[in-house]
VOVOSE-473629 format. One record per residue (C-alpha): x, y, z; residue in three letters. Coordinates in nm, 2 decimals. Each point is the difference from the previous one (the first is absolute). Layout:
! VOVOSE-473629
NODE        u        v        w   resn
NODE        X        Y        Z    ALA
...
//
This chain:
! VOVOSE-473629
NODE        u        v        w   resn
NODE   -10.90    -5.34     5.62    UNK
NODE     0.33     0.16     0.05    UNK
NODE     0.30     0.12    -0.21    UNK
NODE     0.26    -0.28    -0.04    UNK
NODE     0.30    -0.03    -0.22    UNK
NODE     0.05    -0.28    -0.22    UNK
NODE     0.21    -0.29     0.23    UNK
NODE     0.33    -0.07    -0.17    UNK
NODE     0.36    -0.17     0.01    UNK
NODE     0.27     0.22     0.00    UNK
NODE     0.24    -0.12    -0.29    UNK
NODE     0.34     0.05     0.03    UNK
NODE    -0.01     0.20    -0.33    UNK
NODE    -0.22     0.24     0.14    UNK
NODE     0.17     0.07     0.33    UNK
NODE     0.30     0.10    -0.28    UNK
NODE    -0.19     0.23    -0.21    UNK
NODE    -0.10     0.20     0.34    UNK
NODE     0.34    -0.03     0.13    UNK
NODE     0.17     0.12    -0.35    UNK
NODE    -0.29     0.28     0.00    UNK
NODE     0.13     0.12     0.31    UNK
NODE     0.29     0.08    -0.13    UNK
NODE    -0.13     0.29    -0.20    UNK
NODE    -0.17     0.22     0.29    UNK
NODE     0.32     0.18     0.20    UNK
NODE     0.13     0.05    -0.33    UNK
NODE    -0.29     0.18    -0.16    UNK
NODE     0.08     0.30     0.16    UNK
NODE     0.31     0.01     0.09    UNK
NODE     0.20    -0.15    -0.22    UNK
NODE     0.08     0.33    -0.22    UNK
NODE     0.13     0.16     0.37    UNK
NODE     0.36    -0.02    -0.11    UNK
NODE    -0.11     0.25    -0.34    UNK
NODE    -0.16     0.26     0.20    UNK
NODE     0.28     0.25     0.03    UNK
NODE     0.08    -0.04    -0.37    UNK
NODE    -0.39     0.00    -0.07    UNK
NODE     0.02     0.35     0.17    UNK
NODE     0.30     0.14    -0.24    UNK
NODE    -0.22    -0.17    -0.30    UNK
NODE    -0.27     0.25     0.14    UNK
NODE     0.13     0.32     0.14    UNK
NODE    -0.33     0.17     0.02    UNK
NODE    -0.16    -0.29     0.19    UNK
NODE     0.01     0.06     0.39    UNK
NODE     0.21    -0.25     0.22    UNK
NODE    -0.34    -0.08     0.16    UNK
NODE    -0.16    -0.07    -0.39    UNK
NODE     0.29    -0.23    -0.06    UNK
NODE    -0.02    -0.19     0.27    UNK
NODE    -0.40    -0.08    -0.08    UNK
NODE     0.21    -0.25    -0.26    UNK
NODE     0.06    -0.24     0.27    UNK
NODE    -0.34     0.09     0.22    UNK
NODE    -0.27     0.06    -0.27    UNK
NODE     0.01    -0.37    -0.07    UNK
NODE    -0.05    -0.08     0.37    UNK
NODE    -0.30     0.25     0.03    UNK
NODE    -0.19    -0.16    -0.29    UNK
NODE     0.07    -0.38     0.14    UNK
NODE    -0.18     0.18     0.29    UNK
NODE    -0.29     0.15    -0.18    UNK
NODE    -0.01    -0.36    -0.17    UNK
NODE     0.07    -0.22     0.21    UNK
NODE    -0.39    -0.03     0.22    UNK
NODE    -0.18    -0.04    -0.37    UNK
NODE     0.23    -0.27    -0.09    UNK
NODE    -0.12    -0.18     0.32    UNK
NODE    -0.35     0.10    -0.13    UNK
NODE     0.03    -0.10    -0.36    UNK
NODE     0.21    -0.34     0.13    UNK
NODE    -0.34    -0.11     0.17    UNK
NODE    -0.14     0.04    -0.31    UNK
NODE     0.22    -0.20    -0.25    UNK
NODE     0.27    -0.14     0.15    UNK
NODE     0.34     0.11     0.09    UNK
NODE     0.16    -0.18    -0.31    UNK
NODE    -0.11     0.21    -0.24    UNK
NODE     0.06     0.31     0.26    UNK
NODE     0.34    -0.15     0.01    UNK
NODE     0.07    -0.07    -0.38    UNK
NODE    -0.16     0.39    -0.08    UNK
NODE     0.24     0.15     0.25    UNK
NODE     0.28    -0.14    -0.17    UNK
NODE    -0.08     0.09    -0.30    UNK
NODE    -0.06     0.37     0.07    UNK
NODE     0.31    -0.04     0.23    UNK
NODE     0.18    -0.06    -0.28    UNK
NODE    -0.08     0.26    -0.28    UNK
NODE    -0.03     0.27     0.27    UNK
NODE     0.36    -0.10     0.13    UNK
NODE     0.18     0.02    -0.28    UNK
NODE    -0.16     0.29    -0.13    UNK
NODE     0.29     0.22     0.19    UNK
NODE     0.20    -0.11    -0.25    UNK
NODE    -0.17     0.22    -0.31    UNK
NODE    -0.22     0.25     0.19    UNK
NODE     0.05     0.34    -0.09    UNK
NODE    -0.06     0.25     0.28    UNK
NODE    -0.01     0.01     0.37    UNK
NODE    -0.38    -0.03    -0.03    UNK
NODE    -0.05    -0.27    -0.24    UNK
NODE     0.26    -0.21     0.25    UNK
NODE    -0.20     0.08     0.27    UNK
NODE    -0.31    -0.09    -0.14    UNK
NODE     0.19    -0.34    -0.10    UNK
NODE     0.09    -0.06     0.38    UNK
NODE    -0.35     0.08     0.11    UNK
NODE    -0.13    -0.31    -0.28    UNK
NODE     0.25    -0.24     0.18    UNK
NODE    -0.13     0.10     0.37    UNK
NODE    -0.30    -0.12    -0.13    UNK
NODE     0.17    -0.35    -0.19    UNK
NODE     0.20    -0.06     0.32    UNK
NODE    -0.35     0.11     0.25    UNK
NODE    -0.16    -0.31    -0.21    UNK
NODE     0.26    -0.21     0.05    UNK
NODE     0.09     0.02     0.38    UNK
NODE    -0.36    -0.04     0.10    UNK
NODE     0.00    -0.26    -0.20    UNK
NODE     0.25    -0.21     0.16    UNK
NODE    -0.05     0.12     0.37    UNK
NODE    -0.38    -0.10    -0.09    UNK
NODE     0.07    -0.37    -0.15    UNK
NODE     0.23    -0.08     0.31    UNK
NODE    -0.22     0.12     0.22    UNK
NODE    -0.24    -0.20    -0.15    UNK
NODE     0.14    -0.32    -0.09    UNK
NODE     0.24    -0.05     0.34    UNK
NODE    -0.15     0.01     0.38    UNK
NODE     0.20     0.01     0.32    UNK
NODE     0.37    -0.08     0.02    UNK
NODE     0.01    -0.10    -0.36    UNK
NODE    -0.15     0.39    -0.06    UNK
NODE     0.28     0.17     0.16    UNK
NODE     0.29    -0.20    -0.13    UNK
NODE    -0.19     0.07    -0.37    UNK
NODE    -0.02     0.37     0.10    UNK
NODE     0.35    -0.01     0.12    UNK
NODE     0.14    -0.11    -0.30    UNK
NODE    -0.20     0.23    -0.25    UNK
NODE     0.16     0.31     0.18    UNK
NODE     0.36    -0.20     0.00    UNK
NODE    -0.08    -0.05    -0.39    UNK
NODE    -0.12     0.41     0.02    UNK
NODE     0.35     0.06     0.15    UNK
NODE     0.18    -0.24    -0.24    UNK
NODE    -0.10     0.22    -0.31    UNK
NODE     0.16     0.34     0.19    UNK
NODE     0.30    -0.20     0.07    UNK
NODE     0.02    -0.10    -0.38    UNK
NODE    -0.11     0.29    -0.15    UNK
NODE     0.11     0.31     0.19    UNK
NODE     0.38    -0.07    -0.05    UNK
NODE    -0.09    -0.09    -0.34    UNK
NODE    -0.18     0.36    -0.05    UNK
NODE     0.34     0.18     0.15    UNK
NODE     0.21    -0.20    -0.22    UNK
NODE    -0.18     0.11    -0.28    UNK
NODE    -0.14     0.35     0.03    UNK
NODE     0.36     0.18    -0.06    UNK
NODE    -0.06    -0.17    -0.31    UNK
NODE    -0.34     0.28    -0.05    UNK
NODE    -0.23     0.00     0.23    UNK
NODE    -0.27    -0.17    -0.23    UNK
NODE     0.22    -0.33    -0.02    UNK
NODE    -0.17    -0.12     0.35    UNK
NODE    -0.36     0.00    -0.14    UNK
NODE     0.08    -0.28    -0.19    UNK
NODE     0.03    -0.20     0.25    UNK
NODE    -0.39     0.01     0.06    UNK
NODE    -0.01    -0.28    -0.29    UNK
NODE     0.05    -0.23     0.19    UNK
NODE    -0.34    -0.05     0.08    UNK
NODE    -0.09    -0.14    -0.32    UNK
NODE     0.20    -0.32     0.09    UNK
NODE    -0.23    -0.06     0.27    UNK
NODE    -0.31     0.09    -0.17    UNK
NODE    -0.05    -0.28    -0.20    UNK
NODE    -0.03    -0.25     0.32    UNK
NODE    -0.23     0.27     0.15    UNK
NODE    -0.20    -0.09    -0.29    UNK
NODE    -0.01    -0.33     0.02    UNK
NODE     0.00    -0.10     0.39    UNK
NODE    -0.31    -0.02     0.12    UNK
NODE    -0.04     0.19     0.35    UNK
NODE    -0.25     0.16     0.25    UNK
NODE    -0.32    -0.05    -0.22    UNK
NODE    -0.29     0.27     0.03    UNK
NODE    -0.23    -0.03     0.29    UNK
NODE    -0.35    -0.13    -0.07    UNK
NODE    -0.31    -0.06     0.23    UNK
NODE    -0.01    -0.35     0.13    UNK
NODE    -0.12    -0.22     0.26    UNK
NODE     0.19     0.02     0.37    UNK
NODE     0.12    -0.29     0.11    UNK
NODE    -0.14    -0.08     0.34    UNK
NODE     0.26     0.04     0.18    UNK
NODE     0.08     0.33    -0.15    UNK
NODE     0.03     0.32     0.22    UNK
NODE    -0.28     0.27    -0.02    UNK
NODE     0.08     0.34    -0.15    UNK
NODE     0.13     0.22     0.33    UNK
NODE    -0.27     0.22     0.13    UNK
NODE     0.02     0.36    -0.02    UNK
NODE     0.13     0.03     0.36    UNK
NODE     0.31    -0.25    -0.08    UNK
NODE     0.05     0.26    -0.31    UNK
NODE     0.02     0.30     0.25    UNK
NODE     0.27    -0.20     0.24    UNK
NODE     0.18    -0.05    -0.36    UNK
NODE     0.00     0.34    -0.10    UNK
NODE     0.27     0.09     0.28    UNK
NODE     0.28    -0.19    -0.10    UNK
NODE    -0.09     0.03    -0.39    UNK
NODE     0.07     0.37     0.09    UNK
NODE     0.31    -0.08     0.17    UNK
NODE     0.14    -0.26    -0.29    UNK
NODE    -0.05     0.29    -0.29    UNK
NODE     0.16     0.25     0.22    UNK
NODE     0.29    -0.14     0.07    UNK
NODE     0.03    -0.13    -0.37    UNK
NODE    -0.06     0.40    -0.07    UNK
NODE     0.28     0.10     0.22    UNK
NODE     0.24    -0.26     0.02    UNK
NODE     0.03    -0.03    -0.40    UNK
NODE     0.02     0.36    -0.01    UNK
NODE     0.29     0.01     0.20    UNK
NODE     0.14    -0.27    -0.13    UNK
NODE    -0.03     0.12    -0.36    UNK
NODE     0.25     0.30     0.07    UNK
NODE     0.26    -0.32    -0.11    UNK
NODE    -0.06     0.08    -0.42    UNK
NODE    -0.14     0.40     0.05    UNK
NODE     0.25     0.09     0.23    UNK
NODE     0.34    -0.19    -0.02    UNK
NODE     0.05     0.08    -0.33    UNK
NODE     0.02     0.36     0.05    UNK
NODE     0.21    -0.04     0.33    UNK
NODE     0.26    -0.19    -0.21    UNK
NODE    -0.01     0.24    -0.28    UNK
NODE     0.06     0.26     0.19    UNK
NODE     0.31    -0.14     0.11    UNK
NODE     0.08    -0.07    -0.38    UNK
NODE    -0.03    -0.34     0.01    UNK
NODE    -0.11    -0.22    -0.30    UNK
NODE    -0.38    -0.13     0.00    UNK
NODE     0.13    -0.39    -0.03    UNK
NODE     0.12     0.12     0.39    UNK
NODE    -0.38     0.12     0.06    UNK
NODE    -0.17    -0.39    -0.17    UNK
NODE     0.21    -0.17     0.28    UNK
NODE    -0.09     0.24     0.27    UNK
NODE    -0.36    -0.04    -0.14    UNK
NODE     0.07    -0.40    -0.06    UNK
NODE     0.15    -0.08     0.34    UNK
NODE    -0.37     0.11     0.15    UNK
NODE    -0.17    -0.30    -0.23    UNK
NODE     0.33    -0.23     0.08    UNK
NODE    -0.10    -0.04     0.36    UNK
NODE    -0.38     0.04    -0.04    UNK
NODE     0.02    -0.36    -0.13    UNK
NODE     0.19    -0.07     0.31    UNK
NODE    -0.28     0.18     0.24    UNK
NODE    -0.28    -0.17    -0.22    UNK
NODE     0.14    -0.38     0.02    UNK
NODE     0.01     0.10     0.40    UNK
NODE    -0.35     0.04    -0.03    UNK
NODE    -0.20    -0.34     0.08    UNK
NODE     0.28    -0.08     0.33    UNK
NODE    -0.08     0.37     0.10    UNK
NODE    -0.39    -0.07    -0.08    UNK
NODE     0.03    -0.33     0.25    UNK
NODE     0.15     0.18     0.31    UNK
NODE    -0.14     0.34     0.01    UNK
NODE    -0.34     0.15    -0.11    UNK
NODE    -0.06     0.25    -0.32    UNK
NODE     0.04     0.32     0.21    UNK
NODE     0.30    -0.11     0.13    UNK
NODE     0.22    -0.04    -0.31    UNK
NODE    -0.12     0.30    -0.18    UNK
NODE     0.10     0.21     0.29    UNK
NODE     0.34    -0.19    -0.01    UNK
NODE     0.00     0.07    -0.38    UNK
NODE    -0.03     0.35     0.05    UNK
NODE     0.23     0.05     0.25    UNK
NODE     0.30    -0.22    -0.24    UNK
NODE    -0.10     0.21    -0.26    UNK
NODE     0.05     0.33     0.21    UNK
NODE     0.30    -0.12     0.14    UNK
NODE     0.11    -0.04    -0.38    UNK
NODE    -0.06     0.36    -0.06    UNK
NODE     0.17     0.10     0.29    UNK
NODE     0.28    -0.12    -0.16    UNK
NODE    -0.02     0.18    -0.35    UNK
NODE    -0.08     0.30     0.22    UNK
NODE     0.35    -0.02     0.17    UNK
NODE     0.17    -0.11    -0.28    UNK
NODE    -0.11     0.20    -0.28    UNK
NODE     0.15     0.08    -0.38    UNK
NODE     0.36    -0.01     0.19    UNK
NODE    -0.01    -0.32     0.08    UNK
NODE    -0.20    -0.20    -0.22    UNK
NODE     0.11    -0.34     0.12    UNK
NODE    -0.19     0.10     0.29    UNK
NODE    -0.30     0.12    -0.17    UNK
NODE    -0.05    -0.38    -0.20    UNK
NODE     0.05    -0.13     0.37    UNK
NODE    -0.31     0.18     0.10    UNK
NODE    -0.15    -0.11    -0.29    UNK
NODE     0.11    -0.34     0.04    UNK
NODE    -0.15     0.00     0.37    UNK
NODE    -0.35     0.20    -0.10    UNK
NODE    -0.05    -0.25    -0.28    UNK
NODE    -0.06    -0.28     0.27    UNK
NODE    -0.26     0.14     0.20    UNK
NODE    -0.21     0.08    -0.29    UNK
NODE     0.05    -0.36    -0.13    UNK
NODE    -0.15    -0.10     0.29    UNK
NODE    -0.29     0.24     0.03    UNK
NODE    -0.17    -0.04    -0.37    UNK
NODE    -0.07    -0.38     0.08    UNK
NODE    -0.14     0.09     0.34    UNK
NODE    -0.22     0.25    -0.12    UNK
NODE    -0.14    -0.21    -0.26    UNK
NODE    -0.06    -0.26     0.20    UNK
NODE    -0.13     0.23     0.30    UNK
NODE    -0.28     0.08    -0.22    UNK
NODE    -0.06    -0.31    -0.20    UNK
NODE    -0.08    -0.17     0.33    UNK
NODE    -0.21     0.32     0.13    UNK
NODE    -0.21     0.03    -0.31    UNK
NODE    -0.17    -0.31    -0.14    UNK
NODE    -0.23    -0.10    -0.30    UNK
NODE    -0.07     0.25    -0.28    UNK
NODE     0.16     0.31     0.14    UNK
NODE     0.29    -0.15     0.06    UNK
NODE     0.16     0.06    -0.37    UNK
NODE    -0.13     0.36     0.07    UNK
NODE     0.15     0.07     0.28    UNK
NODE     0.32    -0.18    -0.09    UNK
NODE     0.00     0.28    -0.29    UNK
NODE    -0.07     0.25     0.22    UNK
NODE     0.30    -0.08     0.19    UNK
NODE     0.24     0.00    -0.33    UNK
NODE    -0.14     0.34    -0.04    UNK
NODE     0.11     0.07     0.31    UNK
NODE     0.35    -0.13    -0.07    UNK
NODE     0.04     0.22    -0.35    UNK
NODE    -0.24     0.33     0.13    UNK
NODE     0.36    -0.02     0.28    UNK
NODE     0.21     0.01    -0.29    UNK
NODE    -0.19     0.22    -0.22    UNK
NODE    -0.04     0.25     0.29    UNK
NODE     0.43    -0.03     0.15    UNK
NODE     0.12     0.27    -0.19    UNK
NODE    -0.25     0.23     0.09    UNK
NODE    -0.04    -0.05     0.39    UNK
NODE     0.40     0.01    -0.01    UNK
NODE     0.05     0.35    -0.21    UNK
NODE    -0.09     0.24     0.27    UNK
NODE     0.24    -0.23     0.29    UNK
NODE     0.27    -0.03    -0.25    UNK
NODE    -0.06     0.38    -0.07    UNK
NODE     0.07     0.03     0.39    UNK
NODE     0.27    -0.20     0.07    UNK
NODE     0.14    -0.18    -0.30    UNK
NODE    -0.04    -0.34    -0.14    UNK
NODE     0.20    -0.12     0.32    UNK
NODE    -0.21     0.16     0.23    UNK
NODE    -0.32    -0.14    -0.19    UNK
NODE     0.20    -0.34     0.05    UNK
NODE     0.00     0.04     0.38    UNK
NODE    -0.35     0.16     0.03    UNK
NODE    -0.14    -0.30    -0.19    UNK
NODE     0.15    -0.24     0.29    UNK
NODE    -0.16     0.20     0.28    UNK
NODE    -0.35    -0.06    -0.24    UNK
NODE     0.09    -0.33     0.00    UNK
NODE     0.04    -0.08     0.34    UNK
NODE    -0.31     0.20     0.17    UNK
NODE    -0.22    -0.22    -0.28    UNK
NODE     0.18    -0.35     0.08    UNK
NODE    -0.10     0.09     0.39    UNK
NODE    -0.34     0.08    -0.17    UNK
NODE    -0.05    -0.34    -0.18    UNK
NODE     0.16    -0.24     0.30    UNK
NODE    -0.27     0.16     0.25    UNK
NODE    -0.30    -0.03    -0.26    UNK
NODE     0.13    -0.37    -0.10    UNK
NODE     0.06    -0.13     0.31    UNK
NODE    -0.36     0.15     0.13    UNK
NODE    -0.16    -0.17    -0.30    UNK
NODE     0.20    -0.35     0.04    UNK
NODE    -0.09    -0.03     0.36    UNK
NODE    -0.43     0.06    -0.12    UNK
NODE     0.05    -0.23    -0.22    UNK
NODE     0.16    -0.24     0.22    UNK
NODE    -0.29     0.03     0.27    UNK
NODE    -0.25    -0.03    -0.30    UNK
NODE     0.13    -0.31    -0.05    UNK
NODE    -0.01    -0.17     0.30    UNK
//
């Protein structure tokens, strides 16, 4: 007897519902970005640092989340998983709007870590489990274009409005509650239950395939760790760099926007890249556009900021490319029942970068600036894509030789 998930067909109205529910995860943190610097002069006894913990609260408590939604998705399903998130998503969102308090709209962003934790395992989970092989990595490639399609929509739309107040762009977290009512009513991954393997069924890898694993599960979280902290000095960072040139936020949502614009771009690259070279090979290619991006917004900076949406335009494409790959890198490395665990573990990973950006950045920008942090991230960038080539190209060679 092993554990099995339910066998079914993939409806076209449930590959929508995961697509639209993609839509909501860049923006759960970010989306409010373009407010920060008007959050601050709402709060002047808050510390820059506290302020920014707006944006990157919500990522840490996706993180926190994120490995118990895998957990509790085993359990019952990722539809209701899916249909809960939303609605938390939803009241916890909005709730920026009336909150009274830099505490109490903390707390609220800490409630929608948790909706939008529940709801990105939830998809990543359900592909992973409804999809296999080439048809896997064009699904995963278009749930982080769909990601990038809500930034592109919604971060403009936040700079439009948050001259307006800055409480105008929590609103736009309602629009989850269009979607929810599909979520309710599409069936998707059922729970898993204890059935009868098929014959031809594979057996459970043995503790020593585990071990071999545990490598390049290491490797996959910490390059999600570092490359989305880097890459999450788009909404913490650009806003102030702007501002400090006394330019208006709507100028900081497109800066933030143009990153999401072109991850659709580096995600629908995704299944040609995923035929030609192995997993190691585009994340360290990822990495390096995304450094080369930053370069950019380094030498550019609040005087030109032309320049600095051109670095963001360029960054934005590598880490198009690299969610997909990581998510399929460890779909196919992790199997069976641990596979919606570790698949939250690595969407932890993703939002314990964000969560932890501002922090590992204060004492560098202290240093040398937000420009020089811009620069210094590149030079991170490029020692871990060397990093991640080696290791991937190591590991797709063993596995070639294990297959003949």
């Amino acid at each position: 007897m092993v554990e099995v998930a339910v066998p079914r067909r993939v409806s076209p109205a449930a590959t929508a519902v995961l697509l639209a529910a993609s839509t909501l995860t860049i923006m759960a943190a970010a989306i409010v970005s373009p407010s920060l610097p008007a959050i601050q002069s709402a709060f002047p006894g808050a510390s820059p640092l506290v302020v920014r913990q707006v944006v990157t609260l919500t990522s840490a408590a996706i993180a926190v989340t994120a490995p118990f939604a895998g957990a509790l998705i085993q359990r019952i399903g990722s539809g209701p998983v899916l249909a809960a998130g939303m609605a938390a998503y939803t009241l916890a969102g909005t709730a920026g709007l009336w909150v009274a308090g830099i505490v109490a709209l903390l707390a609220s962003r800490i409630i929608l870590g948790i909706a939008g934790g529940m709801i990105m395992t939830s998809v990543t989970t359900t592909i992973a489990g409804l999809w296999n092989g080439p048809a896997r990595a064009r699904m995963m490639a278009a749930q982080q274009a769909f990601a990038s399609l809500g930034g592109v929509v919604f971060l403009p739309l936040a700079g439009i409005l948050a001259p307006l107040g800055w409480r105008i762009p929590f609103a736009l977290y309602a629009v989850a509650v269009v979607i929810l009512p599909f979520a309710l009513a599409v069936p998707l991954l059922p729970r898993r239950r204890i059935a009868p393997a098929p014959p031809d069924s594979a057996p459970p890898p043995p503790d020593s395939a585990r071990r071999a694993q545990a490598p390049v599960v290491a490797l996959v979280l910490g390059v999600a760790v570092i490359g989305t902290a880097v890459f999450f000095m788009a909404p913490t960072q650009i806003p102030f760099l702007l501002a400090h040139a006394g330019l208006p936020p709507v100028l900081s949502g497109v800066a933030v926007a143009a990153s999401t614009a072109t991850g659709i771009v580096g995600a629908l690259l995704f299944p040609a890249l995923r035929r030609r070279f192995d997993f190691g090979a585009i994340a360290a290619g990822s990495l390096l556009m995304l450094g080369i991006g930053w370069i950019v917004i380094g030498s550019s900076g609040s005087e030109t900021p032309i320049g600095v949406i051109a670095g963001a335009l360029v960054g934005g494409i590598g880490v198009g490319a690299i969610v997909p790959d990581l998510n399929v890198w460890m779909s196919d490395v992790v199997s069976g029942p641990r596979r919606a665990t570790a698949l939250g573990g690595l969407v932890a990973a993703i939002f314990g970068g964000q969560f932890l950006s501002p922090m590992l950045l204060a004492p560098i920008i202290g240093a040398i600036g937000i420009r020089g942090a811009f620069f210094a991230a590149a030079a991170i960038l490029a020692i871990l894509a060397t990093t991640v080539a080696t290791v991937g190209r190591r590991t797709h060679q063993k596995n070639e030789r294990t297959e003949r």
